[in-house]
C-alpha positions as CSV (number, residue, x, y, z in Angstrom):
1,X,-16.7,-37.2,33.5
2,X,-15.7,-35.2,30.8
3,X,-19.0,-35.6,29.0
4,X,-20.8,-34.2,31.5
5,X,-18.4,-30.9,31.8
6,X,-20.2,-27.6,30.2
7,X,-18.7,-26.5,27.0
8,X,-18.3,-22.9,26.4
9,X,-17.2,-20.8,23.5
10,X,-15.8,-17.4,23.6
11,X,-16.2,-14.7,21.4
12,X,-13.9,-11.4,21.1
13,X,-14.8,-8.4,19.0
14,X,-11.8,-6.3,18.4
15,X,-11.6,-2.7,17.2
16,X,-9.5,0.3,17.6
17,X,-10.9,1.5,20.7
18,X,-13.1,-0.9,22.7
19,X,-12.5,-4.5,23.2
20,X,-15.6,-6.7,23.6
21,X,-16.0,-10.7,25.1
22,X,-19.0,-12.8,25.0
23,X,-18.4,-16.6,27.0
24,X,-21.8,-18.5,26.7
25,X,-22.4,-22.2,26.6
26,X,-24.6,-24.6,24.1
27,X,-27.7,-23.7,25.5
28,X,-27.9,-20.1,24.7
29,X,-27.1,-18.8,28.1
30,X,-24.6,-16.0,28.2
31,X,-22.3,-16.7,30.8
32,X,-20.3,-13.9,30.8
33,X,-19.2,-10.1,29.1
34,X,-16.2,-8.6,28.9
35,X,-14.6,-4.7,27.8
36,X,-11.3,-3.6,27.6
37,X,-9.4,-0.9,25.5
38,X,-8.6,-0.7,21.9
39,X,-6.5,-4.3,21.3
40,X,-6.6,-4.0,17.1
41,X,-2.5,-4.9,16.8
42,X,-2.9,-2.5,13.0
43,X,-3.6,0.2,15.6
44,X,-1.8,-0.3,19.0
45,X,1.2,-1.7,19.5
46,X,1.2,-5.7,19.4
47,X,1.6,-6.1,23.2
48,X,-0.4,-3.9,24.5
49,X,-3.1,-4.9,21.9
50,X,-2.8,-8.5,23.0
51,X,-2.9,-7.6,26.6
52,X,-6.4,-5.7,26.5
53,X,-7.6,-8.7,24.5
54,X,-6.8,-11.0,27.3
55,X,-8.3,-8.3,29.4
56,X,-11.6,-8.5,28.1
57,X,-11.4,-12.0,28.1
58,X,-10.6,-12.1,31.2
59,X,-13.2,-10.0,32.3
60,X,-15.9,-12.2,30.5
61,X,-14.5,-15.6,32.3
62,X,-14.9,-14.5,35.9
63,X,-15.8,-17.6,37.6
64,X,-16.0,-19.6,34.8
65,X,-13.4,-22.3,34.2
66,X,-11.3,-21.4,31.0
67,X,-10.4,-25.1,30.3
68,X,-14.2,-25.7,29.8
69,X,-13.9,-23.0,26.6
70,X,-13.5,-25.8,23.4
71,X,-13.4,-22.7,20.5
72,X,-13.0,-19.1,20.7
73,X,-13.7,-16.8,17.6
74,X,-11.3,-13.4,17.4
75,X,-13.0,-11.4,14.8
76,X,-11.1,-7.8,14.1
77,X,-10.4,-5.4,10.7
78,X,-7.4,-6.4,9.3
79,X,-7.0,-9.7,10.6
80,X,-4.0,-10.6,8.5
81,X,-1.8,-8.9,11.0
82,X,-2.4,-11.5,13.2
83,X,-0.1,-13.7,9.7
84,X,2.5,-11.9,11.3
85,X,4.8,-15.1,13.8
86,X,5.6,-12.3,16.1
87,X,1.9,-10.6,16.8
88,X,0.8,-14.4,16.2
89,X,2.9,-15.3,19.3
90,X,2.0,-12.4,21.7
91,X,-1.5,-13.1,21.3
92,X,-1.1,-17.0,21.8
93,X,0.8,-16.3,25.0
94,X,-1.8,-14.1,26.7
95,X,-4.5,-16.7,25.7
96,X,-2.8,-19.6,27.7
97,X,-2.2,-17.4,30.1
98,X,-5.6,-17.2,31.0
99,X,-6.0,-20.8,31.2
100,X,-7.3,-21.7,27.7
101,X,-6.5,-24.4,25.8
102,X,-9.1,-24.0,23.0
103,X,-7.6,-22.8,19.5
104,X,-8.0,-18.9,18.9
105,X,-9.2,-18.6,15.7
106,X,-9.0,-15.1,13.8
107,X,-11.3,-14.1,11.0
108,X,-12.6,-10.7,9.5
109,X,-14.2,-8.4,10.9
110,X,-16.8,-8.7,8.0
111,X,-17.7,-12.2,8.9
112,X,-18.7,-11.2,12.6
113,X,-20.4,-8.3,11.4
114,X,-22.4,-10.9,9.3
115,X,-22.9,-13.6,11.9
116,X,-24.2,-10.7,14.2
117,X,-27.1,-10.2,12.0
118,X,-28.6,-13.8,10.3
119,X,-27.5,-17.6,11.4
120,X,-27.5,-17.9,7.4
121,X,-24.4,-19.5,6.7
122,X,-24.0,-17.3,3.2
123,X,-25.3,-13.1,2.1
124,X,-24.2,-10.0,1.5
125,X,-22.7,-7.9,4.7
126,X,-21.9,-3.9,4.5
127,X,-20.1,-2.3,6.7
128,X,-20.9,1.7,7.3
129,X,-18.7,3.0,10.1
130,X,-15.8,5.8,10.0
131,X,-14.8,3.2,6.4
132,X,-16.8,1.3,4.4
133,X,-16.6,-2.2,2.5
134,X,-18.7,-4.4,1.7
135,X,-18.4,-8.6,1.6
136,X,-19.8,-11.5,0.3
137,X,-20.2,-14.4,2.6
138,X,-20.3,-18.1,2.1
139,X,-20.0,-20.9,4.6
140,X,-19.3,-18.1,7.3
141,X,-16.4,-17.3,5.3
142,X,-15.8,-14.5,3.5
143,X,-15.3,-15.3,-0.2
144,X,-15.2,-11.6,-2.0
145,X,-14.9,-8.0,-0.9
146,X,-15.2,-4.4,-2.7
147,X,-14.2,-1.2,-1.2
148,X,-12.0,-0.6,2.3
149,X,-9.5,1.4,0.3
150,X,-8.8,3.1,3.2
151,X,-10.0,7.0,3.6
152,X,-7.9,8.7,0.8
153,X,-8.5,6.0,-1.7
154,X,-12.5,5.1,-1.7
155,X,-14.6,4.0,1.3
156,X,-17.3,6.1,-0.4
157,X,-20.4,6.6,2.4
158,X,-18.1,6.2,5.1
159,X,-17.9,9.0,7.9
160,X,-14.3,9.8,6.4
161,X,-16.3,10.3,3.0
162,X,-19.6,12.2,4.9
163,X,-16.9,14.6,6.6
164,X,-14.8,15.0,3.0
165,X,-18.0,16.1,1.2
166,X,-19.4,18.2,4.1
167,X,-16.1,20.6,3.5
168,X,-16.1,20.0,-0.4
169,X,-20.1,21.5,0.1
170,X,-18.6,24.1,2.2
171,X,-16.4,24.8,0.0
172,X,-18.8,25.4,-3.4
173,X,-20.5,27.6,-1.0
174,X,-17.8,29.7,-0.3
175,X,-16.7,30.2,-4.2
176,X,-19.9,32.0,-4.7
177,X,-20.0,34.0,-1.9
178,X,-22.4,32.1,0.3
179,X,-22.2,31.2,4.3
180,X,-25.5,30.1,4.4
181,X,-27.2,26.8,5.1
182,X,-27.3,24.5,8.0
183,X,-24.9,22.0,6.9
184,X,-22.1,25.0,5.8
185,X,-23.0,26.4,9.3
186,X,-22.2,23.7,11.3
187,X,-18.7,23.2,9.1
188,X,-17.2,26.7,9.8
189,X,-18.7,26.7,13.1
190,X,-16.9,23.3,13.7
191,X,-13.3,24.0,11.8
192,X,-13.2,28.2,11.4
193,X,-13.0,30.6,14.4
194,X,-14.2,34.2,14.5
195,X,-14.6,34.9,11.2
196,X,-16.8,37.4,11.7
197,X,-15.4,39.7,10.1
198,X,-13.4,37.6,6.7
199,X,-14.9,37.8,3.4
200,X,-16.2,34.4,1.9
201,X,-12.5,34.0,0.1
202,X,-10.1,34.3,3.0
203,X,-13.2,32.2,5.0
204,X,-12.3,29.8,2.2
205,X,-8.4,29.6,2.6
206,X,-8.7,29.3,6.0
207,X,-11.3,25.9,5.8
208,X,-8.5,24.2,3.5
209,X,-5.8,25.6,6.0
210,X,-7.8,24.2,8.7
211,X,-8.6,20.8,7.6
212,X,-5.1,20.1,5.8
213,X,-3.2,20.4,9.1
214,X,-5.6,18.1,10.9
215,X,-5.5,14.6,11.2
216,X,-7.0,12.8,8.2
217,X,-9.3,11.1,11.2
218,X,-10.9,14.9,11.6
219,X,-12.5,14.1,8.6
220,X,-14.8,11.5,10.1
221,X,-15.4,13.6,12.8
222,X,-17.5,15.8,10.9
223,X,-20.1,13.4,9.8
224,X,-22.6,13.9,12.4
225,X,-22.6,17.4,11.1
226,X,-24.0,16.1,7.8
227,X,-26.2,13.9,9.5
228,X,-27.7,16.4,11.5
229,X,-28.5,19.1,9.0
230,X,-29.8,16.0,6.7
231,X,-32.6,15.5,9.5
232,X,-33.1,19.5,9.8
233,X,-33.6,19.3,5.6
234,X,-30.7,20.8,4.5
235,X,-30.4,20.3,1.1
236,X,-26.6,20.1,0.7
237,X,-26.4,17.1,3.3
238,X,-29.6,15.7,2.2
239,X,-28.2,15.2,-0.9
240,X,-24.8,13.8,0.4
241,X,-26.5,11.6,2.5
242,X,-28.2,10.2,-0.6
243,X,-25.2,9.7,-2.4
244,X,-23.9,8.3,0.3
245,X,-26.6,5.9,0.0
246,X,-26.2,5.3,-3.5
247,X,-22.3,4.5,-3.3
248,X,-22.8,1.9,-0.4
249,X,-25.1,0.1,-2.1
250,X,-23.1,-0.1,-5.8
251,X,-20.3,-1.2,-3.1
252,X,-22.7,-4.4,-1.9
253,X,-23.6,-5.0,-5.7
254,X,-20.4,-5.9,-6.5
255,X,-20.0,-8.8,-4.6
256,X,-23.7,-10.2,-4.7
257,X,-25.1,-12.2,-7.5
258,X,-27.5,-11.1,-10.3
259,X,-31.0,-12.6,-8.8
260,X,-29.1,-13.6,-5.2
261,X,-31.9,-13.8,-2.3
262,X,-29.8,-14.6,0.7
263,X,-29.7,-12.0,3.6
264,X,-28.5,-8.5,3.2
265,X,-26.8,-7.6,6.8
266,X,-25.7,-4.0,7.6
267,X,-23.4,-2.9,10.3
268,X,-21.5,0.0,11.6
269,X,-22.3,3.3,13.2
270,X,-23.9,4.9,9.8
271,X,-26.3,2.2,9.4
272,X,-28.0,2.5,13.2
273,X,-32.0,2.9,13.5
274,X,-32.6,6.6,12.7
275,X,-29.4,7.8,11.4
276,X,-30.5,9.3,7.6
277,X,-27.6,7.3,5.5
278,X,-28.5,3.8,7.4
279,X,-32.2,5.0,6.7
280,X,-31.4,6.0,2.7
281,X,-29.1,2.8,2.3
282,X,-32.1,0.3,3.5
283,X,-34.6,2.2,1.2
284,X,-31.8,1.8,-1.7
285,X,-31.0,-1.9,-1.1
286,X,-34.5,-3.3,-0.6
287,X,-35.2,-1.5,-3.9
288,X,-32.4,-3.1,-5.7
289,X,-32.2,-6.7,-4.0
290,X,-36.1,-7.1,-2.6
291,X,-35.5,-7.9,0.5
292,X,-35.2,-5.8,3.9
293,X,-31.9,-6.0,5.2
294,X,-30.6,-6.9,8.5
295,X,-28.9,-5.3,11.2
296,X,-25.8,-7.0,13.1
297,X,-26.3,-7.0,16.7
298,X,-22.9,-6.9,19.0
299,X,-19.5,-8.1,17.3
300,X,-19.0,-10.5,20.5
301,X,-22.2,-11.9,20.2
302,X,-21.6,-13.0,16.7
303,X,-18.4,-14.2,17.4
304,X,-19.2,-16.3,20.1
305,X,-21.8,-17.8,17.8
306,X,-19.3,-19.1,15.1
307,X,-17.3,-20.8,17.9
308,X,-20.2,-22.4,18.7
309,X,-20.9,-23.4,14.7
310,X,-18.6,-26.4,14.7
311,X,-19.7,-27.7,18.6
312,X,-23.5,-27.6,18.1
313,X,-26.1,-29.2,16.5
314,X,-27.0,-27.6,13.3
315,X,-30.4,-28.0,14.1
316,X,-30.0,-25.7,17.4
317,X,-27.9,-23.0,15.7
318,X,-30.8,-20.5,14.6
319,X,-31.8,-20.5,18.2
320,X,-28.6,-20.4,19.9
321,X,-28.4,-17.0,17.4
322,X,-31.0,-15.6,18.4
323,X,-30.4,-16.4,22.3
324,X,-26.6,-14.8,22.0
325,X,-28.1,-12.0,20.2
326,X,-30.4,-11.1,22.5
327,X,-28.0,-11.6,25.5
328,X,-26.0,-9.2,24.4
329,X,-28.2,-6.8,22.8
């Protein structure tokens, strides 16, 4: 009988590189895990972003009947692409292909980010990875936003805004004759070749050379170097990682009410267990809110939770968080 048929949500987190699948059923159980390549349709073209979707999907289903999925959660930055009838289409094809016949629905990569971190419907989430924004949540929708104005615009504390101030540091140094210092180091080791034998001026010129004909992504690149040296005790990344700090968390008080006590949730490759900004930024929001925030465990895992919000007992939903979570983690 159909009642007596297991029912399985699917989650897909979607970035530029790595696709990631989560299928698990109402108990908690993971079922299944999927990878596949980049298949964000803002940074691939449409079909082939739509076909490593389905791949990881795919992946995560083996052996498991897709008709038996009842709600799938696509979670991915810039998830108004998906407005778009054409992309729309592409995606809905691949998805039958594989046999489902569940609805695909797409939300923000800031509400999976959240999920991944509290079964609290409604908080605060920041995201610290090569951008930044931060997002208010509310029913497990997102409801405001500050920041993500892309690398040339904002995204202060991002890893495009580490790298930037790494070579603007490099820089200062430079005008007053200095090629000193860990963090400067590590810049013209990373951007300038043998100049061994250049003054601090044509040094200089050829930094801005350097990092003008790059790729504006080259910038993000360089924010392990200003991580690094922050742990060694240079003073120059210390204090960018600080600021860094400081930004991200005027970011999350924008969008979180004077006095608000729901969860805080941070997420991206800055804020990981060690790295100095996620360290700087926890000390700077629990000082400002009073309350520890959260980390957000995998993207898939939270995403296959909020397929799982309208098909299970809200009593069972903090659990079934928590199993996800851990399956994946």
């Amino acid at each position: 009988m159909r009642s007596q048929e297991p029912v399985l949500v699917l989650g897909l987190d979607i970035g530029g590189t790595t696709s990631r699948a989560l299928v698990g059923d109402l108990s908690g159980r993971a079922l299944g895990t999927g990878s596949a390549g980049g298949g964000n349709p803002n940074s691939h073209p449409p079909e082939r972003a739509a076909a490593q979707v389905a791949a990881a999907a795919a992946d995560a289903l083996r052996g498991l009947d897709p008709a038996s999925v009842r709600a799938g959660v696509l979670g991915m930055a810039g998830a108004s692409k998906m407005t778009d009838p054409a992309v729309a289409e592409l995606f809905r094809n691949e998805w039958s292909a594989l046999g489902l016949t569940c609805p695909m629905r797409v939300v923000g990569d800031v509400e999976v980010a959240f999920a991944a971190g509290t079964p609290e419907p409604g908080g605060t989430v920041v995201i610290a990875g090569t951008g930044s924004v931060a997002a208010r949540i509310e029913d497990h929708r997102l409801v405001a936003s500050a920041g993500g104005h892309g690398w040339l615009l904002g995204d202060e504390g991002s890893a495009f805004w580490l790298g930037r101030e790494a070579v603007r540091a490099t820089l200062h140094a430079l005008d007053r004759g200095r090629t000193d210092g860990d963090l400067v180091t590590a810049v013209l080791d990373e951007l300038v070749d043998d100049r061994s034998r250049d003054e601090p001026p044509a040094v200089r010129n050829r930094l801005i050379t350097a990092v003008n004909s790059a790729p504006p992504i080259r910038l993000a690149e360089l924010a392990p170097l200003v991580t690094r040296t922050a742990g060694s005790g240079d003073e120059a990344a210390t204090a960018i990682v600080r600021s860094a700090a400081r930004l991200l968390a005027d970011t999350a008080s924008i969008t979180r009410p004077p006095g608000d006590t729901s969860p805080v949730v941070l997420a991206g490759g800055l804020v990981g267990a060690g790295n100095p900004v996620g360290d700087a930024l926890r000390a700077e929001l629990a000082e400002r809110f009073g309350a520890e925030p959260r980390t957000a465990g995998p993207g898939a895992a939270g995403a296959a939770w909020l397929a799982a919000v309208g098909l299970a007992a809200p009593a069972d939903l903090p659990t079934l968080h928590k199993q996800f979570l851990s399956a994946q983690g």
